[in-house]
Structure formats: C-alpha cells, structure tokens
C-alpha positions in Angstrom: -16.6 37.7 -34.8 -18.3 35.2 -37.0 -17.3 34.4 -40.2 -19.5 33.4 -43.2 -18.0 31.5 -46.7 -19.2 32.9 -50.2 -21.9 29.8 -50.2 -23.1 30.3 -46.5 -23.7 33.6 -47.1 -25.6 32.6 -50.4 -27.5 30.6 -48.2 -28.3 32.2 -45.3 -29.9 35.4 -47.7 -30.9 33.3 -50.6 -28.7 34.5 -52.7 -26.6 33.0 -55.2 -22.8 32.7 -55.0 -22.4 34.0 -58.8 -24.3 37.2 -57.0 -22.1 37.4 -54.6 -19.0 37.3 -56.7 -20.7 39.7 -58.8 -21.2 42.2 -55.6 -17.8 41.9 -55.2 -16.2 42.3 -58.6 -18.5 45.2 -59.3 -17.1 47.4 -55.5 -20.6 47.2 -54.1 -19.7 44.9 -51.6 -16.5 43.1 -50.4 -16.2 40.5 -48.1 -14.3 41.2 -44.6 -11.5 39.0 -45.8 -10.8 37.3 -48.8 -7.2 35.0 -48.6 -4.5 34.4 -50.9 -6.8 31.6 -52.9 -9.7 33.8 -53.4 -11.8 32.7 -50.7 -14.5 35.2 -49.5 -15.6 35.8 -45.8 -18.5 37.8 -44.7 -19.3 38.9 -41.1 -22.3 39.3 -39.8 -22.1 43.2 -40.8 -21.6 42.6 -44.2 -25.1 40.1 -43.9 -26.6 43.0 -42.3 -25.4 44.9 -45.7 -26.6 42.1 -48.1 -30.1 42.5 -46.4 -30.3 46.2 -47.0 -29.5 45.9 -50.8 -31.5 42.8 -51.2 -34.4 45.3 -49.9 -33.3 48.0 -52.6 -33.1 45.4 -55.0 -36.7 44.2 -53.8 -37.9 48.2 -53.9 -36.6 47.8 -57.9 -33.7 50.1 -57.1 -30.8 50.0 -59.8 -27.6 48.8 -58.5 -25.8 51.7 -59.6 -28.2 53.5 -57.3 -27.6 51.2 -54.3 -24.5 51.9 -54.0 -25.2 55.5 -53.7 -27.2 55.6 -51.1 -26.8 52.2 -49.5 -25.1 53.3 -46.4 -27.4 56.6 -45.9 -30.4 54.4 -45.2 -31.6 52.4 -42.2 -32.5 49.3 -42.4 -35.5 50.2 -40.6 -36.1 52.7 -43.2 -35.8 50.2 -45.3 -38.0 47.8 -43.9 -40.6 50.5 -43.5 -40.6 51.6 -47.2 -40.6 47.8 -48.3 -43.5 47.2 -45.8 -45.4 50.1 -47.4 -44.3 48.4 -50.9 -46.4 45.4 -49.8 -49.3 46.9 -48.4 -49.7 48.7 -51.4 -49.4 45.5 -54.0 -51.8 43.6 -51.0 -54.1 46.5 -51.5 -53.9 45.6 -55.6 -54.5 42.1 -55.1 -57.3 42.6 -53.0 -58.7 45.2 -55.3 -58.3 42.4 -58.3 -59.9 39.9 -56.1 -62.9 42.0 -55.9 -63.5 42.5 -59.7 -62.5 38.9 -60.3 -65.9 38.6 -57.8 -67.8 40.9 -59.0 -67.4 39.5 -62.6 -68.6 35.8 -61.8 -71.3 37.5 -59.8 -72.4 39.0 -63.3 -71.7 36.2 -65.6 -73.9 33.7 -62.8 -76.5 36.0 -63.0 -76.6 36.4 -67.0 -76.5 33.1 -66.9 -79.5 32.6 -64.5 -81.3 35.2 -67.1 -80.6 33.4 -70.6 
C-alpha cells in the first residue's frame, strides 16, 4: 500500500496541512499511521476519504454533520449532488449574464433615443 505524508496529502487535495491536523485532532479523520514523533501517513483510502468531505465541505455541509454521515454516502452520490450543485449555480450565472445583456441592450438604446 502507498503511503502519503501530512504535506503530500495537503498537496495532492489542495488542502492545507494545518487542515489536516485539524481533521485529525477533531476525530474526523486519522491518518493510517502516525509514529512515535507525530508523523502522519495517509493511504490512498484515507485520500479517497479527504475527497468525500472536501465534497461535503464544497456542498456547505457542517463538519459536525460530515462526520455523521460521511461514510453512508458514495462518492458517486457525492459527485452526483455536487454536479447538480454546479449546474444549478451555471444556470445562475447564465441567468445573470442575460440581464447583464439585456440591460446594455436598454441603456444603448436610451442612449441612441436622447
């Protein structure tokens, strides 16, 4: 099995190491091993973990609630909820785009008539 430090792990999920510590201080997620000196180890499971409550997090899901239901969920439910998340805020945005539009339309052609 592969092996991750505390600032690969960071890395690889764009996370921060203080978020990680945090994760870990708090019980919602402990590395795979940790040694005598403190250093944290994350396998690729616990990666596949970080992902699925950097998608609740994402979704605006409390941590306090993560932890609830973090290992009842998919990660393809997850990805299909967040994916639903984003059509919906594309959907606003394009909606915003058109009144943006639609209000230099009107101020070109109030312009035109002064």
């Amino acid at each position: 099995m592969i092996y991750f430090s505390t600032g690969q792990a960071a890395k690889k999920l764009g996370l921060t190491v203080r978020t990680l510590r945090y994760y870990d201080q708090i019980g919602l997620l402990h590395p795979s091993t940790k040694s005598e000196n403190g250093k944290r180890s994350y396998s690729e499971t616990d990666l596949v973990t970080l992902e699925k409550i950097t998608l609740l997090k994402n979704l605006a899901v409390p941590l306090r609630d993560i932890e609830l239901i973090l290992h009842k969920v998919s990660i393809d439910e997850l990805l299909a909820i967040h994916q639903q998340k984003l059509q919906q805020k594309a959907m606003e945005i394009q909606q915003a785009l058109e009144h943006t539009h639609t209000l230099r339309n009107s101020i070109k052609i109030e312009g035109e008539l002064n």
